[in-house]
N, C-alpha and C positions, 0 to 999 in steps of 0.2 A: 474528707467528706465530699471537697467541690468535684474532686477525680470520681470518685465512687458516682454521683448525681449524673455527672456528664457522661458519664459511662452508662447506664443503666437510659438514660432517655431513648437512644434509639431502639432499644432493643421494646421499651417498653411502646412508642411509634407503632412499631412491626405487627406488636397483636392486635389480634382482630376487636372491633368495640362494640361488634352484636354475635348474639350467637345461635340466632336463627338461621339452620339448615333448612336449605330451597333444593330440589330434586325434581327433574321434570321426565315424564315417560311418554313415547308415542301411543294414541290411545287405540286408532283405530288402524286395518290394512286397507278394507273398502269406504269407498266414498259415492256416493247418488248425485249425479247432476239434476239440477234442479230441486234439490234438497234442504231444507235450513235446519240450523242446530243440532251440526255434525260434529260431533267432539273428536280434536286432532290431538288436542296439550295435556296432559294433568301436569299439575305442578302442587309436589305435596311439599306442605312448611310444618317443620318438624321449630315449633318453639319451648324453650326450658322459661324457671321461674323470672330470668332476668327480662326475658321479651314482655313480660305482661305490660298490659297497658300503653304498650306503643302501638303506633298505626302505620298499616301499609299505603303509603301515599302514591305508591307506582307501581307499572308493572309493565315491560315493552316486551314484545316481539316482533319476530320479524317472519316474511312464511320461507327462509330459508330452502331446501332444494324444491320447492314447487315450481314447477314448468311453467306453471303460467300465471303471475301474480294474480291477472285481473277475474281469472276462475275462481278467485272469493271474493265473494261482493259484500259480505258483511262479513265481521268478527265480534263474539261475545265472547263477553267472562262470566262464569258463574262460580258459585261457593257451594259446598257440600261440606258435611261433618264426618262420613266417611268413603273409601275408596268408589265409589257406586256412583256413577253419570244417568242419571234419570230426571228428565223435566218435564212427567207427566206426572211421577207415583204420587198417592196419597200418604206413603210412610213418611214421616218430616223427617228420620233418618236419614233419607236416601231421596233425598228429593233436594236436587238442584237449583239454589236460588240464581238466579242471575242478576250480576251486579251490574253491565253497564254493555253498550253493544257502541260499535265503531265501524268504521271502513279502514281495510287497508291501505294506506296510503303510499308509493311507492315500495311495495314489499313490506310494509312498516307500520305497527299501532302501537300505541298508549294508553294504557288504561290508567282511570284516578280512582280506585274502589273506595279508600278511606274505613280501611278495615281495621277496628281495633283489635288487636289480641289479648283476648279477657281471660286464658287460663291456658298453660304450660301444655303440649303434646302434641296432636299431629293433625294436620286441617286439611283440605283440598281446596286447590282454585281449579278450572276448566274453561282452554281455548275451543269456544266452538266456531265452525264454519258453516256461513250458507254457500254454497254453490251453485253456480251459474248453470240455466239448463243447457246453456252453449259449449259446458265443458267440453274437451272432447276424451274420448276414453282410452284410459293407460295413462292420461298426465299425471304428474306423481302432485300429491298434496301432503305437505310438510310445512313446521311452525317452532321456531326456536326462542327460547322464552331467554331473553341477554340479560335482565337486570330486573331486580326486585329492592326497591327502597323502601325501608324503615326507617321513616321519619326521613331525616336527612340523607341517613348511611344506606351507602349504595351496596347489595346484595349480588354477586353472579352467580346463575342454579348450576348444579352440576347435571350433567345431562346421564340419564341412565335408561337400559336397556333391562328388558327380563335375564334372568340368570343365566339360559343358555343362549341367548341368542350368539352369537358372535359376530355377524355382521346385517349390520344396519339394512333393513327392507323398507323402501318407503311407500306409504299407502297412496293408492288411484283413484281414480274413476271407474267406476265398473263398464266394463268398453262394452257387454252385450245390450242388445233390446230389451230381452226376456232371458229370465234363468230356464236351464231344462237340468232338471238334476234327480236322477235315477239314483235309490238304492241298489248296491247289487252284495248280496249276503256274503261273505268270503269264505264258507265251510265249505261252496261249491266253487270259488272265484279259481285256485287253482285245479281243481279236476273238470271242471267247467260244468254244464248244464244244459239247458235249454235252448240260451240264448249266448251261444261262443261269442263274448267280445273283437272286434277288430277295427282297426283303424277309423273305416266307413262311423262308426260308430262316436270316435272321441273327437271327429268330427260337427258331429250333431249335436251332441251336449255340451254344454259349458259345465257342469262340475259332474262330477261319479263320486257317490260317498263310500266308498269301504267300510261296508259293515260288520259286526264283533265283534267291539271290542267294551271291555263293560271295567270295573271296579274290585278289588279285594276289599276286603271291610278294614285294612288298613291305608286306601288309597293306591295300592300299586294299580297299574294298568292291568288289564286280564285280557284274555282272549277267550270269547265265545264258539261254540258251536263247533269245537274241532274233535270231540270224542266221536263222533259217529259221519257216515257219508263217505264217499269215493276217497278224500285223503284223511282219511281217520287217523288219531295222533294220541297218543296214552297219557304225556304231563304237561305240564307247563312251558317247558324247554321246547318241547317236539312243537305244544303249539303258537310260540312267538317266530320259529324258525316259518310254520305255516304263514303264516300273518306278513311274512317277512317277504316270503317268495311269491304271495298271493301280491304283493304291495308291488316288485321288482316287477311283475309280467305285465301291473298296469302300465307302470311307467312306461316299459316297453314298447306298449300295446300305443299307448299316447303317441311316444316318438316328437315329433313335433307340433299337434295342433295344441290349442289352447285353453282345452280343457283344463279344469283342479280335480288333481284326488284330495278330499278331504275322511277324516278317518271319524269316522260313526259309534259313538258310544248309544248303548242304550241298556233297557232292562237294571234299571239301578237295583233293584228289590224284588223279592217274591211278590208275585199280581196277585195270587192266590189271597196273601193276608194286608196286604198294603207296607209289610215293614219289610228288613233286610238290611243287611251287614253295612251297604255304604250310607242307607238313611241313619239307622243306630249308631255309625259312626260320626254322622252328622248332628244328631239328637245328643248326644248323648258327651261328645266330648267338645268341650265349652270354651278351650279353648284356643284360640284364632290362628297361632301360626302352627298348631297342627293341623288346622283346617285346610292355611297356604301351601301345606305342605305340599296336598293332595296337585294341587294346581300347577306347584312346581314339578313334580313329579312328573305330571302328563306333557306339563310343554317341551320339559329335557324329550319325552318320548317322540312327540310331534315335530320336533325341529329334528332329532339325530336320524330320525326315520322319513325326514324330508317331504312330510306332506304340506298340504298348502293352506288345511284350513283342521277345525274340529266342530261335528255336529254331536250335541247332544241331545238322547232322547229318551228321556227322564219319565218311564210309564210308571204312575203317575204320583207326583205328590198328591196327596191326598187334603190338603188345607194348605192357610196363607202361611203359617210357619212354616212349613214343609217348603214351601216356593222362597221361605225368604233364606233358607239355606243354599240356593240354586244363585239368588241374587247374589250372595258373598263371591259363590263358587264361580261366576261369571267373572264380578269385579276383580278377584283375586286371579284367576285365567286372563284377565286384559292386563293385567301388571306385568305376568310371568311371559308373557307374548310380547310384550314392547318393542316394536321395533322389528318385529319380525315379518309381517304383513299377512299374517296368515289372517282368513277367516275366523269369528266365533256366529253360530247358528246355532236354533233349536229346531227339536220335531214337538208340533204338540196335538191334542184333539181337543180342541178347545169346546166343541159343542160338548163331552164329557167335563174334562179339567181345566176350566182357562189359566192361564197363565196373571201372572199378577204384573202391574204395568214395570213395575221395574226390574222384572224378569225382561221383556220385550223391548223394553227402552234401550239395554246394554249388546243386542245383538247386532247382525251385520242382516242375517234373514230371516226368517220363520219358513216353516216346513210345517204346510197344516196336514192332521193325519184326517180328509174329511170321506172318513168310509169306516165299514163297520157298525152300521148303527143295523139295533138287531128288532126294529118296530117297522110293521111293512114287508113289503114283496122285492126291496133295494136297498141294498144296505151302504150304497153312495150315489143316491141320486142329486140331480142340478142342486137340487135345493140347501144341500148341507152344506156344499160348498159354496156357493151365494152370500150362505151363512156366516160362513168361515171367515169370508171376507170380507161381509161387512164388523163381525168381531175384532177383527185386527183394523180396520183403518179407524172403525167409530168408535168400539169402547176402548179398546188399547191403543188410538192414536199412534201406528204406525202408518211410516209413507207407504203409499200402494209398489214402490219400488224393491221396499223389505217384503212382500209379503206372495210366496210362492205358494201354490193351492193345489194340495194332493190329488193324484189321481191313483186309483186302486189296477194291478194288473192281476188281478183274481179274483173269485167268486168267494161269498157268501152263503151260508147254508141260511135259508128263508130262518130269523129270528134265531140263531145260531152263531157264537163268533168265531168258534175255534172250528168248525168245520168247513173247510178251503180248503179249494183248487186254485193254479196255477194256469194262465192263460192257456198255455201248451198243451193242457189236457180238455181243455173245454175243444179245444181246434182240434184237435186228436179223435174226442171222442164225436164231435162234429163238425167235419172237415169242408161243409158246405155251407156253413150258418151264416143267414145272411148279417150285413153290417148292420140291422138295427134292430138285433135283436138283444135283450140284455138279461136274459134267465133263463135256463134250460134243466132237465133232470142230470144230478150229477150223482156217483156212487164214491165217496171217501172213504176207505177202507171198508165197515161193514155196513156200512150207513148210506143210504139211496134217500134223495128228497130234491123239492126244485132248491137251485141255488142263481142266486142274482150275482151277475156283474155289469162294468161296462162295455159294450160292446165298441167295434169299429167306429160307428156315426156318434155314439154319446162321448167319449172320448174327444172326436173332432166338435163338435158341441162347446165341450168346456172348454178346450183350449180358445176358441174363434171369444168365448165371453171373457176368457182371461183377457185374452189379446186386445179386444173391442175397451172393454173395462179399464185400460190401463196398470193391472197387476204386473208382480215381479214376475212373475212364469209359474210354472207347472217344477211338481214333486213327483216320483213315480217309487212305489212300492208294489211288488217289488223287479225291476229291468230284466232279472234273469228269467221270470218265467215266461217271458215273451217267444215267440216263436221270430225265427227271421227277418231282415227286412225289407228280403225279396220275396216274401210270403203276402198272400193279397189279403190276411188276416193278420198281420204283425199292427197290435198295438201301437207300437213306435213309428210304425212309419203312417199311421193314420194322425198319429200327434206333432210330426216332422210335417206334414203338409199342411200346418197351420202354424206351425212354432219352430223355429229353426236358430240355431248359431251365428243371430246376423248382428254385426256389428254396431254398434251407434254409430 
């Protein structure tokens, strides 16, 4: 028996005496200088029955490859009941308490939460950061969570990535002034259009969203808008190969400046009834990791297809349940992303559907869509977008750095939505009009009536108030129909002479 005792001690040593599983994921790829309560850590605690009633007495990190310690001038921790980083929402779901705020000290914090764990399953803590408005841009901002104690017993997290990342991207500073970030439709991107992309071009903008790509009602990825147009394509096959060589000519086209292609989802449902395959599949199937599924799905597609970021443009949930399906589908996209550095953005029209705050809390920017409104002789005048912005910094408590403000590059049929022209044919059909004019007679197929847009000066207008105002930049719906930008009527180059690609 004394052989058998002494025998069995070590072995019994060796096992572990808790059995709370610590898992930490990078949260975000962009970062705001001069920004506070920027979430870098999640660190999710998976506890079983034996954990209950013990307390988390510690918790260290350190901000590991960040270029420059002193670029976080404060660090907080907050608690959440699930995956969703939100510290403004009113949903207590998904609303982030914070437990305790510190300085980095030498690379290095501590936190003493004194968190009891009162029931078996899976909980969230959250490293956030304020940044310094000195950061400078491109410094990488990183946060590694070394130890987690239970009571006594000292925990190491294991550190994890989304399922396809394969190598570690670590989040920045976003190095521009202002975003310029131009839609450009992809059923025209490889047979081209209006406005032939080149170089000149990926110069001027700091992102290009490649647009079409939408949802199956089982979550696969789709591709839009390739049955008809100059490269028209018959199935699904023909149109991911579309999608595929519209995506290879940007990069091309890029070469080296430092623009982002990010890849543009939208159109989730029929507009016509408010429902459709991917909200019903949201509605309707209840449960969660067929939900992740969808999120794993798109980031395998976003990483193998090497974009840089994913907009969604969700026309329109229609209520708060509807948006708090959007919220999972974000939180669950920030998991699948870890560590990859990509962007997550929405498009929204918030003067129609606003967004709910912990839809907005979880993003990197917003895309307001502030045009279209069908009361009046302008269906995007100053005033919507005024609007827009002050919805986003005052009821939704975004920083003015998230928040990018559409500008329309088409016309409006007076009190009409779906009746648009395209800049190039306003120019076309008046090749002389002066810069501040913003509504002319236009003919859409059988249809003749005044149609409103922005002209040349209201264009320069918004952007001088974005810029004055301190917003993230200007949104452009949609780049292609622009005419030139050695045209003395090129939209863009009236919005380049106010808004440029200039570095912090």
């Amino acid at each position: 028996m004394k052989k058998s005792t002494l025998y069995l001690l070590p072995l019994l040593a060796a096992l572990p005496l808790q059995a709370l599983t610590v898992e930490t994921r990078p949260t975000h790829g962009v970062f705001y200088a001069g920004v506070e309560k920027q979430a870098c850590l999640q660190v999710k605690l998976i506890a079983d029955a034996a954990d209950v009633g013990k307390t988390i007495s510690a918790i260290s990190f350190t901000s590991g490859k960040t270029t420059k310690p002193a670029d976080v001038t404060k660090a907080r921790l907050y608690s959440t009941k699930d995956n969703v980083f939100s510290i403004n929402a009113q949903n207590v779901d998904y609303y982030a308490t914070q437990q305790q705020e510190g300085s980095i000290s030498s690379g290095k914090v501590t936190f003493s939460p004194d968190l009891e764990i009162t029931a078996a399953g899976t909980s969230y803590l959250w490293l956030a950061y304020d940044i310094a408005a000195t950061a400078k841009g491109n410094n990488k901002i990183d946060a590694v969570c070394t130890e987690v104690k239970l009571g006594t017993e000292s925990i190491k997290p294991t550190a994890k990535l989304g399922t396809h990342v394969k190598k570690r991207v670590y989040g920045t500073v976003y190095p521009f002034k202002n975003r310029i970030v131009p839609y450009y439709r992809t059923d025209w991107i490889h047979g081209w259009s209006a406005t032939p992309l080149n170089a000149t071009h990926f110069k001027s903008f700091t992102d290009i969203i490649h647009f079409g790509f939408s949802f199956t009602s089982e979550g696969d990825v789709a591709y839009q808008w390739y049955n008809s147009g100059p490269m028209a394509t018959s199935g699904a096959a023909d149109s991911a190969e579309h999608a595929a060589l519209a995506h290879e000519k940007l990069k091309k086209l890029r070469g080296t400046a430092k623009s982002r292609i990010i890849a543009g989802f939208g159109h989730f449902h029929d507009q016509s009834t408010g429902t459709g395959p991917f909200m019903q599949f949201y509605q309707n199937n209840t449960d969660r990791n067929a939900r992740k599924a969808i999120a794993q799905k798109t980031a395998k597609y976003l990483l193998e297809n090497g974009y840089d970021g994913i907009d969604l443009d969700w026309e329109y949930p229609n209520n708060d349940d509807q948006w708090n399906w959007m919220v999972l589908m974000l939180a669950d996209l920030r998991d699948e992303l870890a560590g990859s550095g990509l962007s997550v953005s929405i498009a929204a029209t918030l003067w129609y559907k606003q967004p709910i705050i912990a839809v907005t809390d979880q993003v990197d920017f917003i895309n307001t869509m502030s045009y279209d409104q069908t009361s009046g002789n302008q269906h995007s005048p100053m005033s919507i977008l005024q609007s827009d912005a002050a919805r986003c910094s005052d009821t939704l408590k975004m920083p003015k750095s998230k928040v990018v403000l559409g500008l329309p590059f088409y016309t409006n049929r007076y009190g009409v939505l779906w009746a648009q022209a395209g800049w190039v044919n306003v120019v076309n059909a008046y090749p002389n009009l002066g810069p501040s004019v913003n509504q002319a007679i236009m003919t859409v197929g059988s249809d003749t009536g005044w149609h409103s847009f922005n002209g040349v000066n209201m264009i320069k207008d918004k952007c001088k108030w974005v810029k004055e105002n301190g917003y993230g930049g200007v949104m452009i719906w949609a780049y292609d129909t622009d005419v030139s930008l050695t045209h003395k009527m090129s939209l863009g180059k009236a919005m380049y002479s106010v808004l440029k690609q200039t570095r912090r």
